[in-house]
C-alpha positions in Angstrom: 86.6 91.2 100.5 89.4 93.6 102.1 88.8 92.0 105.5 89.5 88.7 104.3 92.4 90.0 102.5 93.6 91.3 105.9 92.7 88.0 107.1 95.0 86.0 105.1 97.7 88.8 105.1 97.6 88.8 109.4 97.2 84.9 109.3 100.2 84.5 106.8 102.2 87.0 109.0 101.9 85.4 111.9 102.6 81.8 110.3 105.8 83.5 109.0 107.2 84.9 112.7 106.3 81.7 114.3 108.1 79.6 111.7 111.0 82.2 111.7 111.4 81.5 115.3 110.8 77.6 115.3 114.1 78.1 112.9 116.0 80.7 114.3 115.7 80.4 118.4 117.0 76.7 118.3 120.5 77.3 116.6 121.2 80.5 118.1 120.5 78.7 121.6 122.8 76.5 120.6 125.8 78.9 119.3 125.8 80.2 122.5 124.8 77.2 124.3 128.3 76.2 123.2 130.0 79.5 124.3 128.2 79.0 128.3 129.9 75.5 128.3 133.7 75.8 126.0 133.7 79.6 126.6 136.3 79.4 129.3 138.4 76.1 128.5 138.7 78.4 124.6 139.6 81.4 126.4 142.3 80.0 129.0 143.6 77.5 126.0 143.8 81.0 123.3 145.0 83.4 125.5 147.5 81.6 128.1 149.6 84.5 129.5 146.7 87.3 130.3 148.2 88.2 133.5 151.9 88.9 132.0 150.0 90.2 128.9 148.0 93.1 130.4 151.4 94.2 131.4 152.7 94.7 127.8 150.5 97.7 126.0 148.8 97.5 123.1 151.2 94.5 122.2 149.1 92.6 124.8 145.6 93.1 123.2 147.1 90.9 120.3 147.2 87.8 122.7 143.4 88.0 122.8 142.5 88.4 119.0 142.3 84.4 118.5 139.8 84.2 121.4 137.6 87.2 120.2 138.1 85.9 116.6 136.5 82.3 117.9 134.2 84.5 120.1 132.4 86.4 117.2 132.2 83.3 115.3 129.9 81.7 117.3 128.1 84.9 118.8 127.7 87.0 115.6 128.9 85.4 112.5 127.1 81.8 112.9 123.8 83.8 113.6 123.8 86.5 111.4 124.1 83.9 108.5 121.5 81.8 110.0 118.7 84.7 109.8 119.9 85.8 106.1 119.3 82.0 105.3 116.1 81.7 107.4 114.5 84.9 105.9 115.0 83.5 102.3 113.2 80.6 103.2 110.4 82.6 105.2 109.9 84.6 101.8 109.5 82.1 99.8 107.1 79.7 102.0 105.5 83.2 102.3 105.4 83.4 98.2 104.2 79.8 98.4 101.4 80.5 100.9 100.2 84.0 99.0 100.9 83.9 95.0 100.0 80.1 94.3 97.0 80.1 96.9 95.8 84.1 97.2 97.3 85.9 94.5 94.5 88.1 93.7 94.4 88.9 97.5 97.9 89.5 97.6 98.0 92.2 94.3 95.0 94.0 96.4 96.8 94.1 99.4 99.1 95.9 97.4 97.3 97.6 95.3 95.2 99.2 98.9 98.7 99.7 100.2 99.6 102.0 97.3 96.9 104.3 97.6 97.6 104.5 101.6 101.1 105.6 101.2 100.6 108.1 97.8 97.3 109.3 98.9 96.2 109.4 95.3 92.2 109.0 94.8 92.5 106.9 91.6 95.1 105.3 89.5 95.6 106.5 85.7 97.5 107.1 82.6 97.6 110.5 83.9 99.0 110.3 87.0 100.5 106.9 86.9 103.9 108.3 85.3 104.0 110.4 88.6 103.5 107.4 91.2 106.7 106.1 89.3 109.0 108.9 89.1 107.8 109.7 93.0 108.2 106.1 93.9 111.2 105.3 91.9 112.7 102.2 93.7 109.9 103.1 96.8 107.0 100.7 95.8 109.5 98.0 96.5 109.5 99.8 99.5 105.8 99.9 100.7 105.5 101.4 104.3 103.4 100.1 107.2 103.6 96.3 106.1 103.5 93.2 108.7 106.7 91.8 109.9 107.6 89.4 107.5 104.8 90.7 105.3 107.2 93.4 104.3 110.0 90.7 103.3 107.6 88.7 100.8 105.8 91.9 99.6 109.4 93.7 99.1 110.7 90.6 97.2 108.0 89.9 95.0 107.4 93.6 93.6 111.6 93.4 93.2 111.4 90.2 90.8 108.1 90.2 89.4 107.4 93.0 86.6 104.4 94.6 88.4 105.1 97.9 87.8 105.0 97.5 84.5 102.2 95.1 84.4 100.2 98.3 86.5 101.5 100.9 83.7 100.2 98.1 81.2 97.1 97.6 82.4 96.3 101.7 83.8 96.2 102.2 80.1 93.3 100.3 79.7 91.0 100.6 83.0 91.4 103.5 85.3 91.7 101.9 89.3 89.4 103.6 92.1 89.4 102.8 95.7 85.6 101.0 94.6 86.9 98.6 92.2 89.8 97.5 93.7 88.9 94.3 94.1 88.1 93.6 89.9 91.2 95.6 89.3 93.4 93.6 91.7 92.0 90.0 90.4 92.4 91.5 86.5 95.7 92.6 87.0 96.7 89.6 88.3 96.3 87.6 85.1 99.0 90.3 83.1 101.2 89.3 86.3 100.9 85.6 86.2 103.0 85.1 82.7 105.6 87.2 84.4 105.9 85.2 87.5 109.6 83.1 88.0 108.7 79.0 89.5 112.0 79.3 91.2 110.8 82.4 93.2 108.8 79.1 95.2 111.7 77.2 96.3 111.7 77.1 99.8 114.0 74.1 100.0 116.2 74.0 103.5 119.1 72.8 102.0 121.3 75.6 103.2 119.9 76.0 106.0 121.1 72.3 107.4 124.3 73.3 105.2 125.1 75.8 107.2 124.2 73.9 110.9 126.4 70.8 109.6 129.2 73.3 109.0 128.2 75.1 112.5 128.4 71.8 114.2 131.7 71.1 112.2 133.1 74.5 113.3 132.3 73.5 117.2 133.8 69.8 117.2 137.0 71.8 115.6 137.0 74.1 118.7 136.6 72.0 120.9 139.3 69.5 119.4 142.1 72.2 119.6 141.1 74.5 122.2 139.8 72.3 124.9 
């Protein structure tokens, strides 16, 4: 059963990077796309005098602030805010893919990721108490987790109750490494009342939000500086 929770966790994990790309490679191509071709019309139309300006100090640097200002936009800003948008939507397609379809899988994934990292031989009422105060904010903070793996693993333990649903449900049936699997499937149903629909939401809106406004933001550039 473990390898076939590995299974879907590699399989998910690669579904996730590709789709983060096929998202992510064609707009930044295109931010700087844009910079190759208007780079040097924006920069001789922002900063006209750079010969008489390198002659004037630190007074001349300010000729070049509207350029570098334009610059960042389209080299930093644009894509920075495209990958915060683009990892939200990779989480919860990741949510989508995992809790509706392999929840069980996903809470022993978890559950087998917990032991790893707190080397503990069995989960109790005993030494539960300890995982938390050790762990404090850490089990939102598994280690040695797939790339984007990690994001939809983080996420879910920080806005589903699962901590408490595990304290809940230690008191009740002690968790060893060989019944991980009946322990990951029960404690799945004290999680499922718990669980938000809108955590599911993977529309794109935003994300063509943000190109229209990218797009916008180049057709304004190109109107005045070129």
């Amino acid at each position: 059963m473990f390898n076939d929770s590995f299974v879907v966790i590699a399989k998910t994990s690669f579904k996730l990077i590709l789709n983060f790309f096929l998202l992510f490679i064609p707009v930044i191509l295109l931010n700087w796309l844009f910079l190759a071709i208007f780079g040097f019309d924006i920069f001789e139309n922002t900063v006209p005098q750079v010969g008489e300006a390198s002659r004037m100090g630190m007074l001349g640097i300010i000729v070049f602030i509207p350029f570098l200002l334009v610059f960042s936009v389209f080299l930093l800003f644009f894509p920075i805010l495209y990958f915060l948008v683009i990892k939200k939507i990779m989480i919860q397609k990741g949510l989508n893919s995992l809790v509706n379809q392999n929840k069980v899988i996903l809470i022993q994934y978890i559950l087998n990721k917990i032991f790893e990292q707190f080397k503990f031989t069995s989960l109790n009422k005993e030494n539960i108490q300890q995982i938390m105060n050790k762990a404090n904010s850490q089990l939102v903070k598994l280690s040695n987790l797939p790339f984007g793996i990690r994001w939809v693993v983080n996420y879910f333990l920080a806005k589903v109750p699962f901590s408490e649903s595990l304290i809940q449900y230690i008191q009740q049936v002690e968790i060893k490494n060989d019944n991980l699997e009946i322990a990951g499937s029960e404690l799945s149903n004290f999680i499922n009342e718990k669980i938000n629909i809108d955590l599911f939401d993977e529309k794109k809106t935003y994300y063509y939000l943000l190109l229209l406004v990218n797009v916008v933001a180049m057709g304004v550039c190109i109107f005045y500086f070129t």
